[in-house]
C-alpha atoms as a printed R data frame, in Angstrom:
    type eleno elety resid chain resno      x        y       z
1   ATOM     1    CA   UNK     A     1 54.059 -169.312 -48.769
2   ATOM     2    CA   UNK     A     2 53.913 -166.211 -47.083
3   ATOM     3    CA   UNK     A     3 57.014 -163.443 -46.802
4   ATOM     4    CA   UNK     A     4 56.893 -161.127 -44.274
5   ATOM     5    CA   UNK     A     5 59.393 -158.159 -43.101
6   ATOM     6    CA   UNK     A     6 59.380 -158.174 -39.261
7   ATOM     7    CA   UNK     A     7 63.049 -155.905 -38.904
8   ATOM     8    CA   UNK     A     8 64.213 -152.844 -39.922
9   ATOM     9    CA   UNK     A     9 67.146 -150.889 -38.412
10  ATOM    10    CA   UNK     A    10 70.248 -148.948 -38.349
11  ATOM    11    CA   UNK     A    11 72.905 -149.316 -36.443
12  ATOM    12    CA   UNK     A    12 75.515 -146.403 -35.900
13  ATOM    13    CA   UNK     A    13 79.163 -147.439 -34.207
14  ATOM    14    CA   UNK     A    14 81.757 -144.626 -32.754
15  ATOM    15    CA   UNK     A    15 82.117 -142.318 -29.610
16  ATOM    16    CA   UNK     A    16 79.017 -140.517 -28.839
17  ATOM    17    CA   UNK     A    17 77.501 -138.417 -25.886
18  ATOM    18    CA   UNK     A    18 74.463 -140.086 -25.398
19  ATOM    19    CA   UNK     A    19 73.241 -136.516 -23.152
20  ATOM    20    CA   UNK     A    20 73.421 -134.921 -26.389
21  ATOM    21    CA   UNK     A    21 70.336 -136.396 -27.785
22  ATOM    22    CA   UNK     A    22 67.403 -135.616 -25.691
23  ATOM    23    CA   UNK     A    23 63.707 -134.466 -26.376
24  ATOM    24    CA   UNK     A    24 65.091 -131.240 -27.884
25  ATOM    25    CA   UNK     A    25 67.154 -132.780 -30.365
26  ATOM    26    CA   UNK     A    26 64.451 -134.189 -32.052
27  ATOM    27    CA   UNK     A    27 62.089 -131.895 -31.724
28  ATOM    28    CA   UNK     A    28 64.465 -129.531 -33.196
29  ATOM    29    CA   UNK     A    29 65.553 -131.254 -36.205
30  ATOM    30    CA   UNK     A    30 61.976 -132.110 -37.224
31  ATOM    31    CA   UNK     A    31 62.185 -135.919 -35.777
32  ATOM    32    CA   UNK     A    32 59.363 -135.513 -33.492
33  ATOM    33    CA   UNK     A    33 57.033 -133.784 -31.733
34  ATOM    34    CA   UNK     A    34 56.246 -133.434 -28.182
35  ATOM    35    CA   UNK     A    35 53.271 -135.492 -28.630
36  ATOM    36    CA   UNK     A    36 55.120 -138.331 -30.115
37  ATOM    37    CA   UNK     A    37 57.567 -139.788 -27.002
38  ATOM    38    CA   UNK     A    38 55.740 -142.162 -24.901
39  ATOM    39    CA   UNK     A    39 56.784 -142.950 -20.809
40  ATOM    40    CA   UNK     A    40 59.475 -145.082 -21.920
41  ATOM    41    CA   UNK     A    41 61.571 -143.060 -22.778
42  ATOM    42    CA   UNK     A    42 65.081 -142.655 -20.515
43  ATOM    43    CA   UNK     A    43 67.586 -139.852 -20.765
44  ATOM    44    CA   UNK     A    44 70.498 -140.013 -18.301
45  ATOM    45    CA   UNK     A    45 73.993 -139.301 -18.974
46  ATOM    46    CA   UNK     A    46 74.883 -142.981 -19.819
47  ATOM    47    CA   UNK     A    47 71.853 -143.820 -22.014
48  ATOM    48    CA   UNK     A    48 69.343 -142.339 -24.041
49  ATOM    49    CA   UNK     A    49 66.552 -144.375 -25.518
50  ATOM    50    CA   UNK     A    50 63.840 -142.238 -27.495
51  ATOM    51    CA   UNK     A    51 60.923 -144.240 -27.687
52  ATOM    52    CA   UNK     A    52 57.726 -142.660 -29.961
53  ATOM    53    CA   UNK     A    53 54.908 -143.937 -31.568
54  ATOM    54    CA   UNK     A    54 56.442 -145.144 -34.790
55  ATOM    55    CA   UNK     A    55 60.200 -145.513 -33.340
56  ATOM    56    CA   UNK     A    56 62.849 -146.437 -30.796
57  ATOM    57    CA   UNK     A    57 66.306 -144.859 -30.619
58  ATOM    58    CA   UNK     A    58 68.448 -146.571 -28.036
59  ATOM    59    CA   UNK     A    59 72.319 -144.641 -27.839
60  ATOM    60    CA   UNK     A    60 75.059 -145.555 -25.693
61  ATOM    61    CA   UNK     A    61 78.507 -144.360 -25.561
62  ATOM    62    CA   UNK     A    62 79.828 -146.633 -28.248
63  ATOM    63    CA   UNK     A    63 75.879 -147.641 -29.995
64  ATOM    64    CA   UNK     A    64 72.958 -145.991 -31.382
65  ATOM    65    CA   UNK     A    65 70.543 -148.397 -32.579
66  ATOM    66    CA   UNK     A    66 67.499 -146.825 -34.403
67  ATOM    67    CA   UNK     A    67 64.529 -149.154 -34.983
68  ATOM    68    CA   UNK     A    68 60.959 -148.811 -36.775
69  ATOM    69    CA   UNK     A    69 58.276 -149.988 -34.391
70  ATOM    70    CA   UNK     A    70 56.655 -151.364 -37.989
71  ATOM    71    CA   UNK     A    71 58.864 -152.675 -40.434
72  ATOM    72    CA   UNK     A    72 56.389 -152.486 -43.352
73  ATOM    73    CA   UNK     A    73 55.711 -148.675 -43.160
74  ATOM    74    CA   UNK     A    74 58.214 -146.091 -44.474
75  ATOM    75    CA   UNK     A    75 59.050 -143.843 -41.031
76  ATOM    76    CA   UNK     A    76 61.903 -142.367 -42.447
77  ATOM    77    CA   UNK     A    77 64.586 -143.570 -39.695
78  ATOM    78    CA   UNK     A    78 67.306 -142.767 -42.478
79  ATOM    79    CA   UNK     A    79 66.357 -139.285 -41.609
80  ATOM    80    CA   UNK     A    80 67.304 -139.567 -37.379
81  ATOM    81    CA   UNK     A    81 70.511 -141.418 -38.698
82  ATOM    82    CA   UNK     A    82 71.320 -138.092 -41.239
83  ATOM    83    CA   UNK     A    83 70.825 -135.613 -38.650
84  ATOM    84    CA   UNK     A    84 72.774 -137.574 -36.090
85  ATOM    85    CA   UNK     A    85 75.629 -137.393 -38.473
86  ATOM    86    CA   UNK     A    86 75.296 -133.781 -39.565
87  ATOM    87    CA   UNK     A    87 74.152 -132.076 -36.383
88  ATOM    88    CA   UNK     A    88 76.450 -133.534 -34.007
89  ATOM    89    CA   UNK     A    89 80.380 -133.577 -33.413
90  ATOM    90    CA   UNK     A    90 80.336 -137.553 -32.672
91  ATOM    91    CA   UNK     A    91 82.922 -139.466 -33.668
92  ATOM    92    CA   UNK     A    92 81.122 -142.502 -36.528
93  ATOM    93    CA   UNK     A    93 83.392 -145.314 -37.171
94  ATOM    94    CA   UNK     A    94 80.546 -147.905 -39.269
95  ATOM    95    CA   UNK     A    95 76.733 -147.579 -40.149
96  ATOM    96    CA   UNK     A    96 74.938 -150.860 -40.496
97  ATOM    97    CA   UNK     A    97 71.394 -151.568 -42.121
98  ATOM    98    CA   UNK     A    98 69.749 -154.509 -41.069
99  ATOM    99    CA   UNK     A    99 66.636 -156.232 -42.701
100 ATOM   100    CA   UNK     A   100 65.205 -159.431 -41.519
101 ATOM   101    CA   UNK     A   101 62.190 -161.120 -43.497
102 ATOM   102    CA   UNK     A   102 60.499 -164.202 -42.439
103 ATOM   103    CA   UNK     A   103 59.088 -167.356 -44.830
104 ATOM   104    CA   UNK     A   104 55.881 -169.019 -43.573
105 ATOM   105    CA   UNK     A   105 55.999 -172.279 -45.851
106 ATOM   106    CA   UNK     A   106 53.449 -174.845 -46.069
107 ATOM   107    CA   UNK     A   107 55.598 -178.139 -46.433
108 ATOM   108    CA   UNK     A   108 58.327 -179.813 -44.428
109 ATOM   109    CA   UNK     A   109 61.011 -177.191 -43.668
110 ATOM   110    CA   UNK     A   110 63.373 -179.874 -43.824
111 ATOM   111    CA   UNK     A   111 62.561 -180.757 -47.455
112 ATOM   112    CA   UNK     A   112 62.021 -177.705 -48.359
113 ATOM   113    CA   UNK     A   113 65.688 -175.992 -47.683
114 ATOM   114    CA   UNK     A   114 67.277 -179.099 -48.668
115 ATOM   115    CA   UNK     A   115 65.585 -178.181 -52.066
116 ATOM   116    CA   UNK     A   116 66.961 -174.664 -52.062
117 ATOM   117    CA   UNK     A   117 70.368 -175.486 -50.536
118 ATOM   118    CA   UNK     A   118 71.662 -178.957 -50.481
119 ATOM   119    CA   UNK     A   119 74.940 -179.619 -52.534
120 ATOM   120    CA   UNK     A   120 76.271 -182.746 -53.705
121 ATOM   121    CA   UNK     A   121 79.701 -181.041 -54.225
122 ATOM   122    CA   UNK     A   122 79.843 -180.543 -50.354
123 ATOM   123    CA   UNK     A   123 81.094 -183.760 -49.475
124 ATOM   124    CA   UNK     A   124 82.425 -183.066 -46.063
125 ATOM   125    CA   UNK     A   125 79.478 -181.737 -44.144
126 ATOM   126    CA   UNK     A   126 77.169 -183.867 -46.027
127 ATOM   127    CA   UNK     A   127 79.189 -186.631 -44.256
128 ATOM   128    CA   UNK     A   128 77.964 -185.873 -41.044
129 ATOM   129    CA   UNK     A   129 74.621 -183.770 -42.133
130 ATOM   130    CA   UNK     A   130 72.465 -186.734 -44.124
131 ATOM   131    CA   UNK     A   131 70.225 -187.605 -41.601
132 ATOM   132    CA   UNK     A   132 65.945 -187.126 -41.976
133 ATOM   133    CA   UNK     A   133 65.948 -184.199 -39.870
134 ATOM   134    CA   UNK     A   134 69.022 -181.894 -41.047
135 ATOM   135    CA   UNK     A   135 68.015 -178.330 -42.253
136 ATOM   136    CA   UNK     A   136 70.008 -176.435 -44.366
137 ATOM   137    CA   UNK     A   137 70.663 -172.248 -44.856
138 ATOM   138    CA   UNK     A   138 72.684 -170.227 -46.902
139 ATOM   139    CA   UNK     A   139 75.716 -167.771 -46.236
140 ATOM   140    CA   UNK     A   140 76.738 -165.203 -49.040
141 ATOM   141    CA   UNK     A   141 78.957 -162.009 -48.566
142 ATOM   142    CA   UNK     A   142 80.108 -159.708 -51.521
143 ATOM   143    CA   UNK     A   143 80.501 -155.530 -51.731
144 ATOM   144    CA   UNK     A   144 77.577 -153.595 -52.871
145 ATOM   145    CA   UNK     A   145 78.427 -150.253 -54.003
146 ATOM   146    CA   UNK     A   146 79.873 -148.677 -50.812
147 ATOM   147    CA   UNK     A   147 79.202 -151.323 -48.290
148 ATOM   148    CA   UNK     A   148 79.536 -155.203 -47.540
149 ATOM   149    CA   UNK     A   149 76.427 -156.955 -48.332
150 ATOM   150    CA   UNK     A   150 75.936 -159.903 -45.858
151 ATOM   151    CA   UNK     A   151 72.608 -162.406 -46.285
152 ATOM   152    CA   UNK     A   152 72.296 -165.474 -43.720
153 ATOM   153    CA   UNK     A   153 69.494 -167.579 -44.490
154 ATOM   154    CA   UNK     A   154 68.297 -170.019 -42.283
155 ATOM   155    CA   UNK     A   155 65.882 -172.125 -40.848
156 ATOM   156    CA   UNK     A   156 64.362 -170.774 -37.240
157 ATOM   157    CA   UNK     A   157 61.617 -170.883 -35.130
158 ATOM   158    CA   UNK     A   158 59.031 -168.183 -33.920
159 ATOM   159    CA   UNK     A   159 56.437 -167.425 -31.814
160 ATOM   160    CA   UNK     A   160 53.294 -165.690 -32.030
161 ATOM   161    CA   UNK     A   161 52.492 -163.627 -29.505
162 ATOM   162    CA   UNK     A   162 48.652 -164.179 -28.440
163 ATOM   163    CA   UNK     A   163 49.181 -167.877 -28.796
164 ATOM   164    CA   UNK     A   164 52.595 -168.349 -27.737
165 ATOM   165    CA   UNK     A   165 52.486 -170.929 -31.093
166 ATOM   166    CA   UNK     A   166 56.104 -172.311 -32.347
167 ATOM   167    CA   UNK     A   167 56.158 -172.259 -35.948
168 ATOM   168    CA   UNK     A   168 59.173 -173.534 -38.261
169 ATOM   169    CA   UNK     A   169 60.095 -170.922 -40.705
170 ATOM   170    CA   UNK     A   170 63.140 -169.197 -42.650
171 ATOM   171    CA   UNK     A   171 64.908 -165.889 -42.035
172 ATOM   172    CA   UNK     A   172 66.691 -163.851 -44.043
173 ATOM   173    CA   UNK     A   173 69.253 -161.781 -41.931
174 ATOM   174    CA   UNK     A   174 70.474 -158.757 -44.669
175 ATOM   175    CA   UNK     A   175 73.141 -156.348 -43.121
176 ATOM   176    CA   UNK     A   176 74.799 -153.686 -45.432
177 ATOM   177    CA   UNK     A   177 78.110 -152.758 -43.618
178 ATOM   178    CA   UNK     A   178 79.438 -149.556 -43.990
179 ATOM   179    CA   UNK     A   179 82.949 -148.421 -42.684
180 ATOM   180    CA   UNK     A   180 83.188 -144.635 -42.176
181 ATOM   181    CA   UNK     A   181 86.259 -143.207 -44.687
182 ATOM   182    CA   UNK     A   182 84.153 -140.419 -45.523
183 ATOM   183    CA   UNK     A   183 83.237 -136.480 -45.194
184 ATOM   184    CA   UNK     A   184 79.769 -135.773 -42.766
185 ATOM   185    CA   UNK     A   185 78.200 -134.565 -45.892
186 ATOM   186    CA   UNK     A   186 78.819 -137.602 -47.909
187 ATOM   187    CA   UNK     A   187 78.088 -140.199 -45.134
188 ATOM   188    CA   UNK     A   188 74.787 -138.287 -44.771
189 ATOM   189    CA   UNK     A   189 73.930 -139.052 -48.054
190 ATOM   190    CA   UNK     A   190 74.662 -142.504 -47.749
191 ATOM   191    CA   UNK     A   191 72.183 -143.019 -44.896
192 ATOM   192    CA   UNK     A   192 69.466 -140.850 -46.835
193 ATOM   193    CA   UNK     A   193 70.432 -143.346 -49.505
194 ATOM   194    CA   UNK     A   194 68.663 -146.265 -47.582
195 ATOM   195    CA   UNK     A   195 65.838 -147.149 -49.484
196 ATOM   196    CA   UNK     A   196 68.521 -147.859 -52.139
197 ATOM   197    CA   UNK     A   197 69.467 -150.322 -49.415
198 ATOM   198    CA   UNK     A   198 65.992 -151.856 -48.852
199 ATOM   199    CA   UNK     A   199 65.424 -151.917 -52.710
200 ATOM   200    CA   UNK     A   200 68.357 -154.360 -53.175
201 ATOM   201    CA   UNK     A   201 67.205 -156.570 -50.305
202 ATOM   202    CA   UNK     A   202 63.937 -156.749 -51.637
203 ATOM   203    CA   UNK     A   203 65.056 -157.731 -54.967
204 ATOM   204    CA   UNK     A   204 66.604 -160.894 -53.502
205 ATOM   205    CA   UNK     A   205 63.735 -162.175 -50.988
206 ATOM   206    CA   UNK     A   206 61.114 -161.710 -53.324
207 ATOM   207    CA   UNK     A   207 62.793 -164.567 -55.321
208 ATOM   208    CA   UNK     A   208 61.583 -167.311 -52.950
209 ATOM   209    CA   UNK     A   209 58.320 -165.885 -52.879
C-alpha cells in the first residue's frame, strides 16, 4: 500500500475586499517576490487569485482559499493566512484546514474497507448494503483543542494524468473547523499553529499505512 498527500489548504470565511490583496501585499509582507507570480494571476475588484510558483490564493468577497501547489513540501501558507488576519481590517467569521491523503491498495477495495469498516451491530444499512460489490467508509467528528475535527473516509476513484488511468482507492478528507470568537492576535497564532494541525492528521493516516 502506498499513502500519499495530494491536498493541502486553508480556507478563510468573512467579508473581505478582495482589491486589497494585490502584488504589493505580498510582496510587502514577505509572501513573495516579483519573480514568483506567474500570468495567471487576476486582480479585479471582484476577485483576486495570486497564483506563484509554489502557491495559489483565490479571494472573493465572502472566500479566500489558499492552496500549496505541492502538498508534500512545507511552503508556509499558514504564514499568507497570518498576515491576512493581522494586516488587514477584514471581517473573519471561520478558518478551515483541509488535508486530503490518498491509499493506493493492492487488493479488492471492496474487501478491503469491509475489513476496516463493516459492523455487524449496524443492522439497518447492512439490510440493504450486503451485496458483492458494496464499499464501505468511515465518518468521525469530535473537538480538537480549538476547532472541530472532521475525517470522511471513503472509497473513490482517480485519475492519473498522462494516462488518464481510473484507479480505485481511499481518501481521507481531514478538515479542522475553526469559528472566529477570538482577538487578531490570537487567531494569528492559531493559523501559525498549523503544523500542529497537520501533525494530528498525520498521526491518524499513518495508521492504515
Amino acid at each position: 500500500m502506498t499513502l500519499n498527500l495530494i491536498e493541502k489548504n486553508i480556507v478563510i470565511l468573512g467579508i473581505f475586499k478582495p482589491n486589497l490583496f494585490d502584488k504589493l501585499f505580498f510582496i510587502k509582507n514577505n509572501l513573495a517576490d516579483e519573480s514568483h507570480f506567474t500570468d495567471k494571476s487576476v486582480f479585479i475588484p471582484e476577485l483576486s487569485i495570486i497564483d506563484t510558483n509554489e502557491f495559489i490564493v483565490n479571494i472573493t468577497q465572502n472566500r479566500i482559499v489558499i492552496n500549496t501547489k505541492n502538498a508534500n513540501i512545507n511552503n508556509n501558507i499558514q504564514n499568507i493566512a497570518a498576515s491576512i488576519i493581522i494586516n488587514t481590517d477584514s471581517i473573519i467569521n471561520a478558518i478551515g484546514y483541509n488535508l486530503k491523503w490518498v491509499l493506493f491498495i493492492e487488493q479488492n477495495l471492496n474487501k478491503f474497507s469491509k475489513q476496516l469498516f463493516f459492523s455487524d451491530n449496524n443492522k439497518t444499512i447492512n439490510n440493504y448494503f450486503n451485496s458483492e460489490d458494496t464499499e464501505y467508509g468511515y465518518y468521525v467528528s469530535k473537538d480538537y483543542e480549538y476547532s472541530r475535527l472532521k475525517l470522511d473516509i471513503k472509497p473513490s476513484i482517480i485519475q492519473k494524468i498522462d494516462t488518464n488511468e481510473k484507479i480505485r482507492v481511499l481518501t481521507f478528507d481531514f478538515n479542522f473547523h475553526i469559528e472566529n470568537n477570538h482577538t487578531a492576535e490570537e487567531l494569528k497564532k492559531i493559523a501559525l499553529d498549523y503544523e500542529n494541525f497537520i501533525s494530528i492528521a498525520n498521526k491518524i493516516v499513518a495508521e492504515y499505512d
